[in-house]
N, CA, C and O atoms as CSV, one atom per row, in Angstrom:
chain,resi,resn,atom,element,x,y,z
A,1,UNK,N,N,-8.171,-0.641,-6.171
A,1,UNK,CA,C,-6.758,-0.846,-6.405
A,1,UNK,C,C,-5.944,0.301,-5.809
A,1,UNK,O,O,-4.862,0.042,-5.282
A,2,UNK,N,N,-6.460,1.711,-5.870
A,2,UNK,CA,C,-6.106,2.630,-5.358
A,2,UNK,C,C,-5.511,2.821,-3.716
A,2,UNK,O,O,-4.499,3.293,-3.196
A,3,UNK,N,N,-6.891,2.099,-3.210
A,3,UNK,CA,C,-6.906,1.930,-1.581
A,3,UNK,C,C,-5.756,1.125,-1.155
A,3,UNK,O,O,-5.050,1.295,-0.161
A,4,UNK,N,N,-5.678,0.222,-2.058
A,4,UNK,CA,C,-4.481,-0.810,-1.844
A,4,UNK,C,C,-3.207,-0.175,-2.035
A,4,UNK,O,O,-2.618,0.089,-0.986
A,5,UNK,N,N,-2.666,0.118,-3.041
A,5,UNK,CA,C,-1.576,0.984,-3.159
A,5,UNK,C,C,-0.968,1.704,-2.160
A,5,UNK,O,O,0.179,1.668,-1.714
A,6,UNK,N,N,-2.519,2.763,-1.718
A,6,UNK,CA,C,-2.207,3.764,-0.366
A,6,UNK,C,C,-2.036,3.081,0.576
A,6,UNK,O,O,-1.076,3.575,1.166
A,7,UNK,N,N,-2.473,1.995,1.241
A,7,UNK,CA,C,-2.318,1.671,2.412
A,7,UNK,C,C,-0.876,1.079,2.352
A,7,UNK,O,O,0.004,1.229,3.199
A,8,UNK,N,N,-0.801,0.347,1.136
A,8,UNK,CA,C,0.717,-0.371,0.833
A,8,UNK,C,C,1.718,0.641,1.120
A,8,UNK,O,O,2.817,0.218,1.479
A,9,UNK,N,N,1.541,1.967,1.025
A,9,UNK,CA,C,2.119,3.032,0.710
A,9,UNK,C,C,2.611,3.696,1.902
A,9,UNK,O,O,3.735,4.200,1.915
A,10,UNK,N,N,1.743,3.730,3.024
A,10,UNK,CA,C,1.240,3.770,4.163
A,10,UNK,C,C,2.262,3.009,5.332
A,10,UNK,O,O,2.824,3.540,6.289
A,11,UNK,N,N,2.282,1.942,5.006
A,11,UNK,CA,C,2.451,1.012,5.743
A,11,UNK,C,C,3.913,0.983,5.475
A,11,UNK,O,O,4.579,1.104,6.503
A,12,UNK,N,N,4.750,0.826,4.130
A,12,UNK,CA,C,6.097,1.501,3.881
A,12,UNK,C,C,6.906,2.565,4.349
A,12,UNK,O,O,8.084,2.625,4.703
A,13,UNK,N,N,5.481,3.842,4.216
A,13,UNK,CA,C,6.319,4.768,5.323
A,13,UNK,C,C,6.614,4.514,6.556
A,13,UNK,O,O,7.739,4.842,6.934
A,14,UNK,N,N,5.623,3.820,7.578
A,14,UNK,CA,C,5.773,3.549,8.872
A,14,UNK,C,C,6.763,2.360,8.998
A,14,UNK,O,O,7.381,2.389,10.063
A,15,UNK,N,N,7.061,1.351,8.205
A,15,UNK,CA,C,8.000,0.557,8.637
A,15,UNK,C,C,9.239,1.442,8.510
A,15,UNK,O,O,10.038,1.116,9.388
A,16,UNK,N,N,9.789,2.623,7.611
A,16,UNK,CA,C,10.760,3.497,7.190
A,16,UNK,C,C,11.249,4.296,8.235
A,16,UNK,O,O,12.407,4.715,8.264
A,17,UNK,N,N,10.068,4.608,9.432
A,17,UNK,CA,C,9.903,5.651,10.029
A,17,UNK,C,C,10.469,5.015,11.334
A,17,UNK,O,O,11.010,5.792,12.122
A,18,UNK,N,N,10.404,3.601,11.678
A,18,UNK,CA,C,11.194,2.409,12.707
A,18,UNK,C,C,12.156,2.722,13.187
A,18,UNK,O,O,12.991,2.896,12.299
A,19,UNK,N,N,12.647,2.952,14.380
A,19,UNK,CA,C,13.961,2.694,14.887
A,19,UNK,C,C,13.971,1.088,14.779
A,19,UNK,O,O,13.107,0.211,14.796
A,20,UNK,N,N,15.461,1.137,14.651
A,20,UNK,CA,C,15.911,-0.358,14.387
A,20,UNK,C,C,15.259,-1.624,15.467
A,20,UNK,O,O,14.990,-2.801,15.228
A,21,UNK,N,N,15.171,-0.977,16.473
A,21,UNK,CA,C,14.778,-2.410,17.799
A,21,UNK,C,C,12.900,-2.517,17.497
A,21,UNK,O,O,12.224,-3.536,17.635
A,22,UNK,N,N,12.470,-1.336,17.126
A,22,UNK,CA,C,11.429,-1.487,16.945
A,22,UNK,C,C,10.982,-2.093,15.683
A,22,UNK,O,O,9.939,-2.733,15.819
A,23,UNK,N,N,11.437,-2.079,14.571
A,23,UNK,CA,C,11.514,-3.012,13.712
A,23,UNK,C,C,11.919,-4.499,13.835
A,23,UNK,O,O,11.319,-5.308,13.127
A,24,UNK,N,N,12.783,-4.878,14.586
A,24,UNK,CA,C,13.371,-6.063,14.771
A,24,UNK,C,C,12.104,-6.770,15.521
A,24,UNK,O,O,11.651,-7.893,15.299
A,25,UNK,N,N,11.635,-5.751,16.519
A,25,UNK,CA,C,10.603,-6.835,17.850
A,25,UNK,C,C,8.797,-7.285,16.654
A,25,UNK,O,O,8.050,-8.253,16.797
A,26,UNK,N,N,8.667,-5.885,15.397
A,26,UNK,CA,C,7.682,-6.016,14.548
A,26,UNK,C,C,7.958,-7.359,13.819
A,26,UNK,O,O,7.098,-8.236,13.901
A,27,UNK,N,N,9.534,-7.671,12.838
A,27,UNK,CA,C,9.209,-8.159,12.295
A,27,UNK,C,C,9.545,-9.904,13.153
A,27,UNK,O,O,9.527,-10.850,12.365
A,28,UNK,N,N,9.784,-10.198,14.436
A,28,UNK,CA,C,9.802,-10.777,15.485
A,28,UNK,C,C,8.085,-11.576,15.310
A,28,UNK,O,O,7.541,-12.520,14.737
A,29,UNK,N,N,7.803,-10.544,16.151
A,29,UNK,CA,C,6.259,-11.045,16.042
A,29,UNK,C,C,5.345,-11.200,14.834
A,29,UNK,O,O,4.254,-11.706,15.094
A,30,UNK,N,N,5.552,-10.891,13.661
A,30,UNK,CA,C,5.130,-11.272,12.560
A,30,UNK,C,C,5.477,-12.649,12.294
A,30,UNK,O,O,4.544,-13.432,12.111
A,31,UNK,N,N,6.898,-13.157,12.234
A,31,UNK,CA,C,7.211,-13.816,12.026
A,31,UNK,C,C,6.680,-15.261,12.898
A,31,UNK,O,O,6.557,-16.435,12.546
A,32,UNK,N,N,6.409,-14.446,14.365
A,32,UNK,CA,C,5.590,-16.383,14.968
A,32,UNK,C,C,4.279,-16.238,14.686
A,32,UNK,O,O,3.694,-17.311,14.535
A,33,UNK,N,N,3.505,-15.085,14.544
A,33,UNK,CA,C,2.520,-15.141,14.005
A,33,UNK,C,C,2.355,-16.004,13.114
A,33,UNK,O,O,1.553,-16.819,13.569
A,34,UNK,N,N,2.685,-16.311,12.013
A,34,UNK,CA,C,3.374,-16.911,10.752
A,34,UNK,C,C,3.340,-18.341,10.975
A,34,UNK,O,O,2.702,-19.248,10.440
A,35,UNK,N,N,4.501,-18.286,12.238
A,35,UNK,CA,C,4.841,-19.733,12.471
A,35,UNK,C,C,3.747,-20.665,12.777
A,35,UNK,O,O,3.536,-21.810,12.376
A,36,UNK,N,N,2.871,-19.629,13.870
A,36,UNK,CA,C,1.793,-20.075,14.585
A,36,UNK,C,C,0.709,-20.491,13.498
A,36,UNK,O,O,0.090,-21.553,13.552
A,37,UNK,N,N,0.547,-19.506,12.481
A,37,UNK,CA,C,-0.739,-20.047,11.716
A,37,UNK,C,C,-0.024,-21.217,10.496
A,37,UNK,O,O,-0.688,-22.184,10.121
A,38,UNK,N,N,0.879,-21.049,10.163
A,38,UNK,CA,C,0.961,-22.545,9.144
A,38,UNK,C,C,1.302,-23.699,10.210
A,38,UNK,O,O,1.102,-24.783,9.661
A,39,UNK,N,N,1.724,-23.854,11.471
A,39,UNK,CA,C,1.091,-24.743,12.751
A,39,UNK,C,C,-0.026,-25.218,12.508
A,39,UNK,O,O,-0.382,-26.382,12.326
A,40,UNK,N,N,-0.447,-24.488,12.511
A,40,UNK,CA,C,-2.414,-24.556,12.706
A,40,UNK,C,C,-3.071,-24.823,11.252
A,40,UNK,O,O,-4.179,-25.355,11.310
A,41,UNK,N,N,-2.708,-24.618,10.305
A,41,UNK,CA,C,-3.110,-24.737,8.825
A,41,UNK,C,C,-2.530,-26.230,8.151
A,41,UNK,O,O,-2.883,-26.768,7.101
A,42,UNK,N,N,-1.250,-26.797,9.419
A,42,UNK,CA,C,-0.839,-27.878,8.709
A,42,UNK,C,C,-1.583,-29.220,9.474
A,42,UNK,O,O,-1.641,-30.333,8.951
A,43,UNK,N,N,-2.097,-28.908,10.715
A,43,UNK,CA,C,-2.996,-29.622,11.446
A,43,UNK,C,C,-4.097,-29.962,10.840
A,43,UNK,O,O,-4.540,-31.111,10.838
A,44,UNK,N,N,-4.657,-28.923,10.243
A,44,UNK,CA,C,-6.474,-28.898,9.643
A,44,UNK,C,C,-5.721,-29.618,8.088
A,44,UNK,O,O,-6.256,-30.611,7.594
A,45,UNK,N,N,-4.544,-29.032,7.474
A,45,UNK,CA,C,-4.580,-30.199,5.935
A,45,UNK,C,C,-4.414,-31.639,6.360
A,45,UNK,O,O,-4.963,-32.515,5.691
A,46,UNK,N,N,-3.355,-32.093,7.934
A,46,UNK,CA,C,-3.565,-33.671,7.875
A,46,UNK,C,C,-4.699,-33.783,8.174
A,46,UNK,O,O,-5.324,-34.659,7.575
A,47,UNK,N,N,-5.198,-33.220,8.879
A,47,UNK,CA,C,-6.911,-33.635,9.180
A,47,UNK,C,C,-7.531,-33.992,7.789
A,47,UNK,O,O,-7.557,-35.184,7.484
A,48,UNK,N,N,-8.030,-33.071,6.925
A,48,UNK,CA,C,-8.715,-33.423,5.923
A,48,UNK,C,C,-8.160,-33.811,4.603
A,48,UNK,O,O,-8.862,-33.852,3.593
A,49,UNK,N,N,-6.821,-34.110,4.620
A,49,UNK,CA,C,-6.310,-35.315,3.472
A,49,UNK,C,C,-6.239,-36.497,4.346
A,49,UNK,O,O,-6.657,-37.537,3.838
A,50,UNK,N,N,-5.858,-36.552,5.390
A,50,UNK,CA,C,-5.572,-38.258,6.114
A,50,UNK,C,C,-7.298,-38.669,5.829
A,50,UNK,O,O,-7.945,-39.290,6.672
A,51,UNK,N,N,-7.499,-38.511,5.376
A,51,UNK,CA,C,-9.210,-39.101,5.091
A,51,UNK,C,C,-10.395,-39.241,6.069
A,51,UNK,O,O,-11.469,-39.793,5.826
A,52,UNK,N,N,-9.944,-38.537,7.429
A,52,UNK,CA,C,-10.502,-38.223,8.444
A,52,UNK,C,C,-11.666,-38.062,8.493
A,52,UNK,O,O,-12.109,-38.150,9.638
A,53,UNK,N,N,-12.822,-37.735,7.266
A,53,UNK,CA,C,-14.035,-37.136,7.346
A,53,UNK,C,C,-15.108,-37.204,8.082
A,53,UNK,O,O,-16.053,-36.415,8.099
A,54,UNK,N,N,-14.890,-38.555,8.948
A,54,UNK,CA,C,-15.919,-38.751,9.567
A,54,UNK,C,C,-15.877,-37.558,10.725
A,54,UNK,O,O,-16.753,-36.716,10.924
A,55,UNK,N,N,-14.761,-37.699,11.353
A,55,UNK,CA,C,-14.462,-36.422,12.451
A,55,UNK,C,C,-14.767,-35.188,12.007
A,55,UNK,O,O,-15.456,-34.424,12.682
A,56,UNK,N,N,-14.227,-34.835,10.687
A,56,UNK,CA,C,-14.284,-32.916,9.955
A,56,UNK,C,C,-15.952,-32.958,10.116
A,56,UNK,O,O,-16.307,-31.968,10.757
A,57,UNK,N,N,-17.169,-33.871,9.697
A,57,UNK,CA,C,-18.132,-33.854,9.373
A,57,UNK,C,C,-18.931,-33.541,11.347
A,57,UNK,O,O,-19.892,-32.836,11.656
A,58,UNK,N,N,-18.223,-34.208,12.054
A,58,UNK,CA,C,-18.690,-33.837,13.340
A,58,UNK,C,C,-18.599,-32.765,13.774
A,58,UNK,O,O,-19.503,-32.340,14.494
A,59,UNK,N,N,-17.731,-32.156,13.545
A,59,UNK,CA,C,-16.945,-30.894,13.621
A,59,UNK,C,C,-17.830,-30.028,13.020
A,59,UNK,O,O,-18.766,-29.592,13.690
A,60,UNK,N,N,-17.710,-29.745,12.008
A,60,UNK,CA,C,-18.716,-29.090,11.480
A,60,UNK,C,C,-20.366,-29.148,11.811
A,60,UNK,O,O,-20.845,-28.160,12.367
A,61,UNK,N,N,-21.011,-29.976,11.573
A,61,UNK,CA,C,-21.961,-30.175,12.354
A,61,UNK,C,C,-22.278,-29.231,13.534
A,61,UNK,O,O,-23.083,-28.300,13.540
A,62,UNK,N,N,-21.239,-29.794,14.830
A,62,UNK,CA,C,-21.212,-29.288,16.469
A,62,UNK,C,C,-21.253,-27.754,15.720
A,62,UNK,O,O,-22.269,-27.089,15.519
A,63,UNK,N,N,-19.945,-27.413,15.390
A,63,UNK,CA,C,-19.812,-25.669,14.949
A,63,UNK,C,C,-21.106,-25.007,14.385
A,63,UNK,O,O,-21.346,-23.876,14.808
A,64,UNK,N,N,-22.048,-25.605,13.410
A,64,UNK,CA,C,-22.982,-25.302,12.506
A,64,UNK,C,C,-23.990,-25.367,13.800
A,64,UNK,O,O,-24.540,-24.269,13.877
A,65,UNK,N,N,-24.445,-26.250,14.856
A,65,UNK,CA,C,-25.402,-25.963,15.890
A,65,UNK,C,C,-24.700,-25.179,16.552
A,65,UNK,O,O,-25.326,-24.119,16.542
A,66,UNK,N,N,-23.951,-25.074,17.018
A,66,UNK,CA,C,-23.560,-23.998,18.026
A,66,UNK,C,C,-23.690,-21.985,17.473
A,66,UNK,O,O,-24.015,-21.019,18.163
A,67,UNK,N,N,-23.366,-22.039,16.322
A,67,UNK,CA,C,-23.456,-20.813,15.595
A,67,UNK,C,C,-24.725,-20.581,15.073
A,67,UNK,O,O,-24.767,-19.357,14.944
A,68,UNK,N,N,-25.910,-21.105,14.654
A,68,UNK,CA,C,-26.898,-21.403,14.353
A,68,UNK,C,C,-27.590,-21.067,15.913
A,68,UNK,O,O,-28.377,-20.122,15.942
A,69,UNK,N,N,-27.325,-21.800,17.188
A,69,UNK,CA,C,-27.770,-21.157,18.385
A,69,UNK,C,C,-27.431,-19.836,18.761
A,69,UNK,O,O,-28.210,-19.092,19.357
A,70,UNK,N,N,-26.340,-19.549,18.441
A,70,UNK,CA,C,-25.521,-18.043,18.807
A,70,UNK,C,C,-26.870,-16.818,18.391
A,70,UNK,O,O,-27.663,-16.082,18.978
A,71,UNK,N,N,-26.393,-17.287,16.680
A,71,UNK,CA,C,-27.532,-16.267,16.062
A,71,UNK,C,C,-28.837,-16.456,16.302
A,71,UNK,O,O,-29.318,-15.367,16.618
A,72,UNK,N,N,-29.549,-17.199,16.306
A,72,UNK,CA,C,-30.774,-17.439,17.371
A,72,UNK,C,C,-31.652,-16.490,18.388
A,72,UNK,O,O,-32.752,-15.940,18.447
A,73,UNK,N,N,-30.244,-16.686,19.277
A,73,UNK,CA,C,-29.908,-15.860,20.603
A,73,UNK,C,C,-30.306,-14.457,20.297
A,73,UNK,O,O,-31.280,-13.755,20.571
A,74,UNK,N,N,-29.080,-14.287,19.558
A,74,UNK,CA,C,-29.313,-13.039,18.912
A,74,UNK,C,C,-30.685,-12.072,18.291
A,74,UNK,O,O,-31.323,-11.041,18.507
A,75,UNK,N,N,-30.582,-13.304,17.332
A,75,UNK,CA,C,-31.948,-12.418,17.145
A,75,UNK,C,C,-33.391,-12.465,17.775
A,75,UNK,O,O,-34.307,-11.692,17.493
A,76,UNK,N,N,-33.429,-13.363,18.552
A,76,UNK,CA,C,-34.685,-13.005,19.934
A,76,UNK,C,C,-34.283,-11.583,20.512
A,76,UNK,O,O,-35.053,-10.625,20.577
A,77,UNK,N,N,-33.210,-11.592,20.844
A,77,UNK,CA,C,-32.988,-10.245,22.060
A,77,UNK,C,C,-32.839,-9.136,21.249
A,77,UNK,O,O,-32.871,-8.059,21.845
A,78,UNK,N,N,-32.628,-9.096,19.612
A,78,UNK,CA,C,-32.236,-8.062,19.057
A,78,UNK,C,C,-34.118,-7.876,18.561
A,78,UNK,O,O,-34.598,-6.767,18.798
A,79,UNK,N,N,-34.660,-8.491,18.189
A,79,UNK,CA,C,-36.108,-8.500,18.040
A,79,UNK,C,C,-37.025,-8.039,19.527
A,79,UNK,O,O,-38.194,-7.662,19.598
A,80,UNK,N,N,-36.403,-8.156,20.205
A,80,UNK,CA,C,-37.613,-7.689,21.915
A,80,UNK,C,C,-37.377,-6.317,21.431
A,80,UNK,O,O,-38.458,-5.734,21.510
A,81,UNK,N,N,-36.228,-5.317,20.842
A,81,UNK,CA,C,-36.282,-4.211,21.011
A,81,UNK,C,C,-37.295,-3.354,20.296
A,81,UNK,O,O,-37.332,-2.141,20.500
């Protein structure tokens, strides 16, 4: 809880410490950041309330072999050493 505080703490001073344009362009890009991910977060909820599952289940799947190969990979070449 501590760590949190400080960094909260942290992070207050440096927005404090801003010239004005540099604050404006921070909270700029925060803000499409933002835009960009509830974009992207409102795509994946119609996906999986429109009752879509057959697709989410492919999806997952492909992702689950593909990451499952990744680490694989991995650990052959991390094992030769």
């Amino acid at each position: 809880m501590t760590d949190r505080f400080k960094c909260d703490l942290e992070f207050e001073q440096e927005l404090g410490a801003m010239p004005d344009r540099k604050l404006l362009e921070f909270v700029a890009r925060q803000a499409l950041e933002t835009s960009r991910r509830c974009k992207d977060h409102t795509v994946r909820l119609i996906t999986l309330e429109g009752g879509n599952r057959k697709q989410s289940s492919i999806i997952g799947g492909i992702t689950g072999t593909i990451a499952g190969i990744i680490i694989a990979i991995i650990n052959y070449f991390v094992g030769k050493n």
